[in-house]
C-alpha positions as a printed Julia matrix, in Angstrom:
165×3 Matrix{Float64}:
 -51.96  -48.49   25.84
 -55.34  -46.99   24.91
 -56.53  -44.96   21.89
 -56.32  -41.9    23.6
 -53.06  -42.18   25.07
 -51.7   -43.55   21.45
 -52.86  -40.69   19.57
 -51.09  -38.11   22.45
 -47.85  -39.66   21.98
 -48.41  -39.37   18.37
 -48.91  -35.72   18.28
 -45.92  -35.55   20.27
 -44.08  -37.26   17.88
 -45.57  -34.56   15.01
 -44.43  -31.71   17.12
 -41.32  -32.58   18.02
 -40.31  -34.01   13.52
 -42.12  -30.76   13.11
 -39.75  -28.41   15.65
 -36.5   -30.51   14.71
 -37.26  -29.92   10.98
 -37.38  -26.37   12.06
 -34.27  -26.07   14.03
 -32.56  -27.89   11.14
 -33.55  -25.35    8.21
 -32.88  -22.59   10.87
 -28.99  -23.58   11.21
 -28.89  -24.07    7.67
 -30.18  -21.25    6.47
 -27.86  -19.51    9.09
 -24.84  -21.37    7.69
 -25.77  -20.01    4.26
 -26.24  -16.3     4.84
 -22.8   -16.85    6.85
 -21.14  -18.07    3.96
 -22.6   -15.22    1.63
 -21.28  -12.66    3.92
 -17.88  -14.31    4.04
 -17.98  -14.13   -0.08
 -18.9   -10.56    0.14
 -16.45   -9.73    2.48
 -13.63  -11.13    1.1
 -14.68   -9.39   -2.22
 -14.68   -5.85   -0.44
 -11.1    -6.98    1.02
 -10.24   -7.28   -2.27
 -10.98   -3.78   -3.99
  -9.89   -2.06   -0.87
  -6.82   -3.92   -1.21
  -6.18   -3.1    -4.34
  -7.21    0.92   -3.62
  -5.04    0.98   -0.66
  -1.85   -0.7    -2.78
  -2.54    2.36   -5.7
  -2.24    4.71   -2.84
   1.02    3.92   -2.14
   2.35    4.39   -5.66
   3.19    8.43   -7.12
   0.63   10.18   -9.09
   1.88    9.53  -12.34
   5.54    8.45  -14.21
   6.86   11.71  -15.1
   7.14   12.39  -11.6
   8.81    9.15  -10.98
  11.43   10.16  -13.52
  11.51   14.15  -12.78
  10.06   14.8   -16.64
   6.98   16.43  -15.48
   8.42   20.22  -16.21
   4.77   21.52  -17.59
   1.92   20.01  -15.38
  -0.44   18.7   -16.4
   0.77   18.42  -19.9
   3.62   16.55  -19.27
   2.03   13.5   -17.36
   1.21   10.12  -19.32
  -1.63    9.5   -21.8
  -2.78    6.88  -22.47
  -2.48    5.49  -19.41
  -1.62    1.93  -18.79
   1.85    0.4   -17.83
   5.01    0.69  -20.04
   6.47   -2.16  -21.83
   8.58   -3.07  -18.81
   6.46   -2.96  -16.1
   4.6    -5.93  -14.95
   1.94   -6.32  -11.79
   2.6    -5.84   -9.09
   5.89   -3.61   -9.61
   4.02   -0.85  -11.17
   5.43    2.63  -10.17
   2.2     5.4   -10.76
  -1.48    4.91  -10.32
  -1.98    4.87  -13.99
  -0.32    1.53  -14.51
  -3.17    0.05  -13.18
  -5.56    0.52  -15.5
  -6.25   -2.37  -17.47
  -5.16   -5.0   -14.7
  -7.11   -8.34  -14.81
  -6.34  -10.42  -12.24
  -8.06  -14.0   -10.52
  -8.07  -14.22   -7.05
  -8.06  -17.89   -5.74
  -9.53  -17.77   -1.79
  -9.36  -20.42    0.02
 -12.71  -20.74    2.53
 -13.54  -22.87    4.88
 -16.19  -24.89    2.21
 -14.65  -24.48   -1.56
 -11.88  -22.8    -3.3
 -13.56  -19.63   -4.51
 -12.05  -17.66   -7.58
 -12.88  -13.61   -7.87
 -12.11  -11.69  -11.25
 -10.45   -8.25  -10.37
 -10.51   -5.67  -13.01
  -8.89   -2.48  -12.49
  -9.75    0.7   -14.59
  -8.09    4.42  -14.2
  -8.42    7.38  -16.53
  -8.32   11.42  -15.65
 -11.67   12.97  -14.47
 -12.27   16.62  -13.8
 -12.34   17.93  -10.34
 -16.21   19.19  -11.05
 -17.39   15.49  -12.34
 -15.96   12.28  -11.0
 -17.43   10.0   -12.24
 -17.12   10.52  -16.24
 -13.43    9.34  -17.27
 -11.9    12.09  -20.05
  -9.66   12.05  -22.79
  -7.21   15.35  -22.12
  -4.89   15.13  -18.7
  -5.93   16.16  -15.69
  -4.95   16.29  -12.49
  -7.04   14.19  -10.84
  -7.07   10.49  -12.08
  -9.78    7.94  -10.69
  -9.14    4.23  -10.22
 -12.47    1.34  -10.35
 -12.08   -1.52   -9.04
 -14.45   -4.42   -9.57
 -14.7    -7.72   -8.16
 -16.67  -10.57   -9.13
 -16.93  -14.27   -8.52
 -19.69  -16.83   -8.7
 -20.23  -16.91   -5.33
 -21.22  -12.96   -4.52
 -24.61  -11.94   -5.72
 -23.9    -8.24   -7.1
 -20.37   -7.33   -8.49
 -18.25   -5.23   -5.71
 -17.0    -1.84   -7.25
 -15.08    0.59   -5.16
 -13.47    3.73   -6.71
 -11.32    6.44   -5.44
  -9.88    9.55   -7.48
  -6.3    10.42   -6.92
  -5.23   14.25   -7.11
  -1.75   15.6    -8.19
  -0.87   18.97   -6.12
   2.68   20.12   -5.86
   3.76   21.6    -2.34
């Protein structure tokens, strides 16, 4: 073989280490942002999770227990479960303020662990996003999820309104 055709199948060589390199960092780079979303996701599963699960619960205890005789006056405060309540048996949306749980998912790479904090407290109809200190009959839940893996914490909210029909 001459010169010429030496330094040809060289170059080929080059290109082709070059495009393989390329392909490689391609998939793995794909593999990553797959895993990321996967992380997110499962965070946002989370908080909606926990959102939907408040939604199925009654506005506050003294309706549970038919005290609630003056609205909004009679209704809890502070909020937070009783002494013999215990996740996830809680029976109003206020019981879930404080809640810290860990969340142990099980991926397809490692075992990931998300931190779930729960917050509620009354708001006013006219601003929803400040928690107050009298009752009201509108009380907001936060969720917030973070974990290692996830690059912002997830926080999803949703307010909660008491009407009698």
């Amino acid at each position: 073989m001459g010169e010429r055709e030496m330094i040809l199948v060289l170059g080929a060589l080059i290109f082709f280490s070059m495009t393989s390199l390329s392909v490689n960092r391609f998939c793995l780079d794909n593999n990553e942002v797959m895993m990321k979303s996967e992380f997110d996701y499962f965070a946002i599963s989370l908080a909606q999770g926990i959102i939907e699960e408040v939604k199925t619960r009654e506005f506050d205890s003294a309706i549970v227990f038919g005290t609630a005789h003056t609205i909004p006056d009679d209704f809890t405060y502070p909020l937070g479960p009783r002494n013999d309540e215990s996740y996830p048996n809680y029976n109003d949306v206020d019981d879930y303020n404080g809640l810290n749980l860990t969340v142990t998912a099980d991926t397809n790479g490692p075992k990931v662990d998300y931190n779930v904090s729960v917050s509620a407290g009354y708001v006013e109809e006219y601003d929803i996003d400040t928690f107050v200190s009298h009752k009201t009959l509108h009380k907001k839940v936060v969720v917030t999820v973070t974990s290692d893996y996830i690059s912002a914490p997830v926080i999803l909210s949703h307010v909660y309104s008491y009407y009698e029909f």
